[in-house]
C-alpha positions as CSV (number, residue, x, y, z in Angstrom):
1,X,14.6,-8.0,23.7
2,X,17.6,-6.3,22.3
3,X,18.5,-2.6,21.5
4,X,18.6,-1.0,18.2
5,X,21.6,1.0,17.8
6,X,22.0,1.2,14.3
7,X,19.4,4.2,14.2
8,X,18.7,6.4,16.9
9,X,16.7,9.2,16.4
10,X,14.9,10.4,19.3
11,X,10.9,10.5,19.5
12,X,10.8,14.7,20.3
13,X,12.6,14.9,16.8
14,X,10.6,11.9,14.9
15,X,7.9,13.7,15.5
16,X,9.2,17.2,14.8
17,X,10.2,16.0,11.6
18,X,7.5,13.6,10.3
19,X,5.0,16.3,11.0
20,X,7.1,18.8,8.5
21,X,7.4,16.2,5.4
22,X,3.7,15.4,6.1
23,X,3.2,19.3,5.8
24,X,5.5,19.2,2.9
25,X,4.0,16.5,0.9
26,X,0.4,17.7,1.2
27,X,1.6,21.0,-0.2
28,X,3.4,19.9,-3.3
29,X,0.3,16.6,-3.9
30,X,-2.9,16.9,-4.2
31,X,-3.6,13.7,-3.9
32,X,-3.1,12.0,-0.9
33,X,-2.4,8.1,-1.9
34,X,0.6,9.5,-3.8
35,X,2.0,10.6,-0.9
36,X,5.0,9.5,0.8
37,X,4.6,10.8,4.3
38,X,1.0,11.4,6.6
39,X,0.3,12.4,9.8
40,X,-3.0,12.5,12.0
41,X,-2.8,14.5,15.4
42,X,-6.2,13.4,16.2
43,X,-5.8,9.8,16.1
44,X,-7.3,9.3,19.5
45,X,-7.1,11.0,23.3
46,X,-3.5,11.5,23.5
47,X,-2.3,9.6,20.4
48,X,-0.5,10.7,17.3
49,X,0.0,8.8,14.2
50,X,2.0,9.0,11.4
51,X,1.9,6.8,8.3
52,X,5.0,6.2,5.7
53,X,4.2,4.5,2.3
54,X,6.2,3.9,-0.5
55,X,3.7,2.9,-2.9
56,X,5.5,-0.4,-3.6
57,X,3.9,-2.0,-0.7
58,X,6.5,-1.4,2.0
59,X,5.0,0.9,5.1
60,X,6.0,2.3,8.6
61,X,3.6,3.1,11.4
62,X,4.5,5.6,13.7
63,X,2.2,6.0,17.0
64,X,2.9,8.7,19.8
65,X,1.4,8.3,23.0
66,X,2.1,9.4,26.6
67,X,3.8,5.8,27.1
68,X,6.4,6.2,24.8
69,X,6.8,5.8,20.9
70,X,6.6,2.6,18.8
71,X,7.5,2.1,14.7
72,X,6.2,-0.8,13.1
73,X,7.8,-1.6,9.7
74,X,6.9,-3.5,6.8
75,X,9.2,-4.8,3.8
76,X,6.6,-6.9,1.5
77,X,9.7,-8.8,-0.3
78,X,11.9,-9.5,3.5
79,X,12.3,-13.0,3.9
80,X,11.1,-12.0,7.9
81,X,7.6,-10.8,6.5
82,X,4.6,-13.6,7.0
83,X,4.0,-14.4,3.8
84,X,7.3,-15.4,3.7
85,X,6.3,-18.2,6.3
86,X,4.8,-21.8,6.1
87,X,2.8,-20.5,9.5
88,X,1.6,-17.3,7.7
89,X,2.4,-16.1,11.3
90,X,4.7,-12.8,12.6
91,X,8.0,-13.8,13.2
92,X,8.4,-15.2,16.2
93,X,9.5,-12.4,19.2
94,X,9.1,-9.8,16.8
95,X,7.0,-7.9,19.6
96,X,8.8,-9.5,22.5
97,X,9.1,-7.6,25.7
98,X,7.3,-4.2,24.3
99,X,5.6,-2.9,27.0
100,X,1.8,-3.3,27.5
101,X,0.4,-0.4,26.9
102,X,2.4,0.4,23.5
103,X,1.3,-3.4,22.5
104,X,-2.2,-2.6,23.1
105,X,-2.0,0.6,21.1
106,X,-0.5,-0.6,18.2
107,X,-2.6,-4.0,18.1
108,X,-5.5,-2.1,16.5
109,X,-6.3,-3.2,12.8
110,X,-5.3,0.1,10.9
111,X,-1.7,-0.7,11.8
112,X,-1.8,-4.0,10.1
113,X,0.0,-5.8,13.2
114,X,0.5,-9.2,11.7
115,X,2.0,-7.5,8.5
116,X,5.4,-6.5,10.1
117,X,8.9,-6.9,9.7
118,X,10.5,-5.0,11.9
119,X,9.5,-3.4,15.2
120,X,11.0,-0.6,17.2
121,X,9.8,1.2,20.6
122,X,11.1,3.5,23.5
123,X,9.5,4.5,26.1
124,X,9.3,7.9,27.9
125,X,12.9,7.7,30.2
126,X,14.6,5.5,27.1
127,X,17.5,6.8,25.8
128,X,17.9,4.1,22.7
129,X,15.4,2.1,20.4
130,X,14.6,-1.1,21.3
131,X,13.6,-4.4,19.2
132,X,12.0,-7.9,20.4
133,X,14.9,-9.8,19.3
134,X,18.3,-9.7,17.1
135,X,18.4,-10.3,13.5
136,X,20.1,-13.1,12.4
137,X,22.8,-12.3,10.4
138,X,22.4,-12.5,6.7
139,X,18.4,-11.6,7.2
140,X,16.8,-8.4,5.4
141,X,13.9,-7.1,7.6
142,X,13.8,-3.8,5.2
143,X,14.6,-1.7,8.2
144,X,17.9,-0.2,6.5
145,X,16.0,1.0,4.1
146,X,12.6,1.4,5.4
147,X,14.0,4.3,7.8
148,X,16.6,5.7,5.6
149,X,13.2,7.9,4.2
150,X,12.5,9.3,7.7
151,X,14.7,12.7,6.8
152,X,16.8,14.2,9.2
153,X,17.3,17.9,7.8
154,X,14.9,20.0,5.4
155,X,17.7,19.6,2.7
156,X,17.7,15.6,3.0
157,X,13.8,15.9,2.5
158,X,13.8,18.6,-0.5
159,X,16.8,16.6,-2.6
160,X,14.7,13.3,-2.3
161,X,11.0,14.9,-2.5
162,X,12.4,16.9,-6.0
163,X,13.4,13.8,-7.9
164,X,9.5,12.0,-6.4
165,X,7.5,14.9,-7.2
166,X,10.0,15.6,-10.4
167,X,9.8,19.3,-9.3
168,X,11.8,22.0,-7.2
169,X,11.3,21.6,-3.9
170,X,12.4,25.2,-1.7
171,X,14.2,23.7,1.3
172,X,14.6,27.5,2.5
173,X,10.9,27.7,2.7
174,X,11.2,24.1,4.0
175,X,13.4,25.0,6.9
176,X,11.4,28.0,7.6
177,X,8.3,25.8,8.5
178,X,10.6,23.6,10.7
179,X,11.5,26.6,12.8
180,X,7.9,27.8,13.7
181,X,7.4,30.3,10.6
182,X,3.4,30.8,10.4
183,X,2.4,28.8,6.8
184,X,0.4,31.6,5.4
185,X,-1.1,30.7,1.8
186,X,1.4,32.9,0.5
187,X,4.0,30.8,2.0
188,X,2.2,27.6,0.5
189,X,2.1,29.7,-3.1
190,X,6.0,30.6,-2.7
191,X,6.5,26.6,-1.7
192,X,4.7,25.3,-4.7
193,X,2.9,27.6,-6.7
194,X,0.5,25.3,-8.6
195,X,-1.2,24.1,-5.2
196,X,-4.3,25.1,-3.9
197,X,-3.0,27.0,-1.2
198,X,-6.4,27.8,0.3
199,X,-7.5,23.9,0.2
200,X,-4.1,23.2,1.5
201,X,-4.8,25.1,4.8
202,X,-7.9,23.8,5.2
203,X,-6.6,19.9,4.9
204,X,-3.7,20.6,7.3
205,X,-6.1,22.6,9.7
206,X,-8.1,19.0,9.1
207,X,-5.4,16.5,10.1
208,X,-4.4,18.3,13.3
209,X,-0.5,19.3,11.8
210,X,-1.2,22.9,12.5
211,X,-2.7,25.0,15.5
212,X,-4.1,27.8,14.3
213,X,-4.8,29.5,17.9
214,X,-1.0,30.4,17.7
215,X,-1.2,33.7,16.2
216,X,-0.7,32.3,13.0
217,X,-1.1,28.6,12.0
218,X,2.4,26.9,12.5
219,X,3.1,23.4,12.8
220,X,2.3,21.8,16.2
221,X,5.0,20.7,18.4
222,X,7.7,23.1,15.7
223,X,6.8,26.7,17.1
């Protein structure tokens, strides 16, 4: 086991910030397969989890639960990736010394635990990532790039979601939602006026990214 101080962003802010692009993307795509970033606050008693896909086959799994917080990453073309190996197996250590309880959350089949090339977790008192073991040096586990999408500030989110979307993306409105402001449908309208602001609301009421017993529906865990 080894720790990952390349990238250090902690879980109170992953999760404040995953939840907002997840917010985001729904409201400027309809469809949901073209979307970079989801989220499900309802995944199971305690757990939340978040889902990052490119599209190109590359993901990253995000799971919240009351034991800490664990990132699995896949990079279909890293040489560390399974089907990169005569064994077809994960690469050795690649979940070494996570503790049990995150292990036996993430080993559940819609996380795809074999298909992994990088792992991260922390637990609740943690004050850096860990990993199960250190690269090697000259190895690609797609991590670099793989987290470079998980968007520190509304503006890092609006640049990159503009040229994906190929539309303007208001990163005032943006930052609004990631300091509490209730997302009324005029709010979705003035955020991306060719969405369906009404079925908008009702999807995010749906996945558990808003609470709507707030006086206004704001995102959870940002009011």
């Amino acid at each position: 086991m080894t720790i990952q101080a390349e990238w250090n962003m902690p879980p109170e802010k992953l999760e404040r910030v995953w939840r907002t692009w997840a917010a985001a993307d729904l409201m400027l795509c309809e469809e949901a397969y073209l979307r970079l970033y989801t989220f499900d606050a309802n995944w199971s008693a305690g757990q939340r989890m978040g889902k990052l896909d490119n599209g190109g086959g590359n993901t990253v799994f995000v799971l919240f639960t009351p034991a800490g917080t664990v990132i699995k990453g896949f990079d279909h073309e890293s040489e560390v990736s399974r089907h990169a190996r005569d064994d077809s197996e994960p690469w050795p250590n690649i979940y070494s010394g996570m503790p049990e309880q995150l292990f036996e959350a993430l080993n559940d089949p819609a996380f795809e635990p074999d298909d992994v090339t990088f792992c991260l977790w922390r637990g609740p008192s943690d004050t850096h990532w860990w990993r199960g073991f250190k690269l090697p040096v000259g190895v690609d586990d797609g991590s670099d790039d793989l987290l470079s999408f998980l968007f520190s500030t509304p503006d890092d989110y609006a640049e990159w979601a503009a040229d994906n979307y190929e539309q303007p993306v208001n990163a005032e409105v943006l930052a609004l939602m990631a300091d509490g402001a209730p997302i009324t449908q005029e709010l979705i309208v003035q955020f991306n006026p060719e969405r369906d602001a009404e079925a908008a609301i009702s999807e995010l009421l749906e996945s558990g990214l808003v609470d709507p017993s707030t006086g206004g529906i704001h995102l959870r865990g940002n009011e």
